[in-house]
N, C-alpha and C positions, 0 to 999 in steps of 0.2 A: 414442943416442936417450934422451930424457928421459922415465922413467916414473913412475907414482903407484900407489900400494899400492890391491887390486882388495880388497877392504872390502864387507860387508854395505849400509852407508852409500851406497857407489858404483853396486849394486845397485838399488837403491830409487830412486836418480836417472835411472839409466839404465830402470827400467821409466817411469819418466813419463813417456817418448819416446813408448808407444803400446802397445798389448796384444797384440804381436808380441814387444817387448823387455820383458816383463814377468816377472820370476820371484819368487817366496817365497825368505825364507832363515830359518834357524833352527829353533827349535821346531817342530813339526808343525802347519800351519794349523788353523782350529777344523772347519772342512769337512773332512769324511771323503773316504775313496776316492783318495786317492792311492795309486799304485804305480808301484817302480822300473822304469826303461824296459827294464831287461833281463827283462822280463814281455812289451811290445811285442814286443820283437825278439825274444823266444825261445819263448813261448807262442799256437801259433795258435788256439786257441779266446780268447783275450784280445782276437789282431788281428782276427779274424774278428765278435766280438761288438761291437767300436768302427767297424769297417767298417758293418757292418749299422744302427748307430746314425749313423753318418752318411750313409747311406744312405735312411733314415726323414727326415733334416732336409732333404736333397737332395729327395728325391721323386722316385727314381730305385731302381727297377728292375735296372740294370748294377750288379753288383759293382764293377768293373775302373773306372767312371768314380768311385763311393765313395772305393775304395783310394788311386787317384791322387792324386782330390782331398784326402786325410788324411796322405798320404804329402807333398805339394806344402806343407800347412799346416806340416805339422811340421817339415820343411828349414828353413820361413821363422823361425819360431821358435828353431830353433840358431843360424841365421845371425847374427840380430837380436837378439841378446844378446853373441855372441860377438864381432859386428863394433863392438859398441856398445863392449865393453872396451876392446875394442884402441884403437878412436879416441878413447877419454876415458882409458886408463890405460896402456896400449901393453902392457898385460899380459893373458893369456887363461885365464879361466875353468877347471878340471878339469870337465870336461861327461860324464866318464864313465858308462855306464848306467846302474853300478851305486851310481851315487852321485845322479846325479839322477833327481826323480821326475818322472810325470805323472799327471792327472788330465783325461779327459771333463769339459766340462763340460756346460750346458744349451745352451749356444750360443756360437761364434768360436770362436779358435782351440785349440790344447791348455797346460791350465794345467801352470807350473812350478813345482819346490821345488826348491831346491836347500840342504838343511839345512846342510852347512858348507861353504862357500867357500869353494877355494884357487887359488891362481895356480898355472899351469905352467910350470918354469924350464924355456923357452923362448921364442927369438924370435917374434913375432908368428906370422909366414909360415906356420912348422914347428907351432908350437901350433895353430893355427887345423886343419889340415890333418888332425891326429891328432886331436886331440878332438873334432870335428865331421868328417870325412871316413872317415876311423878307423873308430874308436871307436863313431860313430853311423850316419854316412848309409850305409857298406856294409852292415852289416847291418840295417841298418832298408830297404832295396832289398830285399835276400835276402827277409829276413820278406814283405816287401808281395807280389812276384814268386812266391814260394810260393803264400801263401792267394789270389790272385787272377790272378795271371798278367799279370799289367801286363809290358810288354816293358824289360827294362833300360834299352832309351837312352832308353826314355821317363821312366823314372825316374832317373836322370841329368840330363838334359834339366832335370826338377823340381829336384833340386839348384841346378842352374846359372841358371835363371829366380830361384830361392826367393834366392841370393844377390844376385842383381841388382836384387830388390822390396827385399830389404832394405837396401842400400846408396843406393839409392834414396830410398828412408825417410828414413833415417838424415838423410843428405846436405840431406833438404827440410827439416827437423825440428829440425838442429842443425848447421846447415851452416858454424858456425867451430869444431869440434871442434881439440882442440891436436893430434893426430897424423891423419895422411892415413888413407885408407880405399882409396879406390880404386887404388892399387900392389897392396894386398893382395890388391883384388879379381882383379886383372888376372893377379897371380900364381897365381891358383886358378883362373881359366878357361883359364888355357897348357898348365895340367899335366891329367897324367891322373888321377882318372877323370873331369874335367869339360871337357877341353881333346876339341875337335870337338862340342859338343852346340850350338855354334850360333855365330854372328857377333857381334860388337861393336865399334863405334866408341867411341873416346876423344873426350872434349868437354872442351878444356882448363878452360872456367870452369862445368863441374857433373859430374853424374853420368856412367858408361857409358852408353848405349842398347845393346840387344842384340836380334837377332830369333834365336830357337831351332828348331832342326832337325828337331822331332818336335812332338807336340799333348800338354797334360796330358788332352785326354779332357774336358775340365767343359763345353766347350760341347753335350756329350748332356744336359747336363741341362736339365730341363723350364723351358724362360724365358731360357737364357742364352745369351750369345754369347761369341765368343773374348776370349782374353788378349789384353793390345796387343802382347805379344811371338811371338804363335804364329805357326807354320809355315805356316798355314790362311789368313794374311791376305792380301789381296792389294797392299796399301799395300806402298811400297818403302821408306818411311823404318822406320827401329826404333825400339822403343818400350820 
């Protein structure tokens, strides 16, 4: 497989894709309030007070529909960075906690830094797996499931939707990318912990569609309706 060095430079390209695949690198942004994710995942007066804060922009009441919905955001965000490497550089990010940060902001999704950049010498499949499955989405589950009590598969579930929005993306956005995407993806919905959290069809000339086994919970909030991918639909096709 032919790959390209994963670069500051490669970064910057791949946030122009959208504000899901967005991250800092370097020097410390001029904007304050960043902090390492091993803050999220290991401090719950931290998760609790960005809960509560998205909870105020929701206009909801329910903890548990909050958490989901920040938990849902933030998958989309590892995915959509990390799927973006692969298919521009066939190389994967270190997305370790303790090395990348985040930051709240006023509004969408959760900002990234990522101050130095390294590649992980491994193949796509196995990087991907460990430094977003790993490394982040099980504990960052644990943490959510703790201060709110969101049900496992249902955060699981968010995993496996957050990857499938993001390849998605990707796929509409820069759809002659030099290495594939959707092998990858298909690899990471077979295996555990995301293999059973829902259905998907292959569509030889585009993305996956997939319908999910469980709800993220966001249709409680005030004005919204479901995902195209939820459990709750009654339509038969996937979305």
């Amino acid at each position: 497989m032919v790959t390209a060095a994963l670069t500051p430079d490669t970064l910057a390209r791949i946030s122009t894709i959208g504000p899901y695949f967005t991250v800092a690198t370097g020097p410390r942004p001029e904007a304050e309030g960043f902090r390492p994710m091993t803050d999220l995942y290991e401090d719950p007066d931290t998760l609790e007070e960005c809960v509560g804060a998205v909870s105020g922009r929701l206009g909801t009441d329910q903890p548990r529909v909050a958490a989901s919905t920040l938990h849902l955001g933030t998958a989309s965000r590892l995915w959509s960075v990390s799927l973006a490497c692969a298919a521009f550089t066939g190389r994967i990010p270190d997305l370790g906690p303790g090395r990348l940060w985040w930051r709240l902001p006023a509004s969408g999704p959760l900002d990234l830094w990522l101050p130095d950049p390294r590649e992980l010498e491994q193949n796509p499949y196995p990087a991907l797996h460990h430094t977003v499955i790993v490394e982040n989405l099980t504990p960052w589950a644990d943490a959510v499931r703790r201060v709110s009590g969101v049900s496992p598969h249902t955060l699981y579930g968010n995993a496996a939707s957050a990857l499938i929005g993001a390849h998605r993306v990707l796929l509409a956005r820069r759809p002659d990318t030099p290495l594939p995407v959707v092998p990858l993806v298909r690899a990471l919905l077979d295996r555990p912990p995301l293999a059973g959290t829902g259905t998907y069809r292959a569509d030889p000339a585009g993305p996956l569609t997939f319908r999910r086994r469980n709800c993220c919970l966001y249709y409680r909030v005030p004005g919204a309706g479901t995902c195209g991918d939820c459990v709750l639909n009654t339509k038969e096709k996937t979305t």
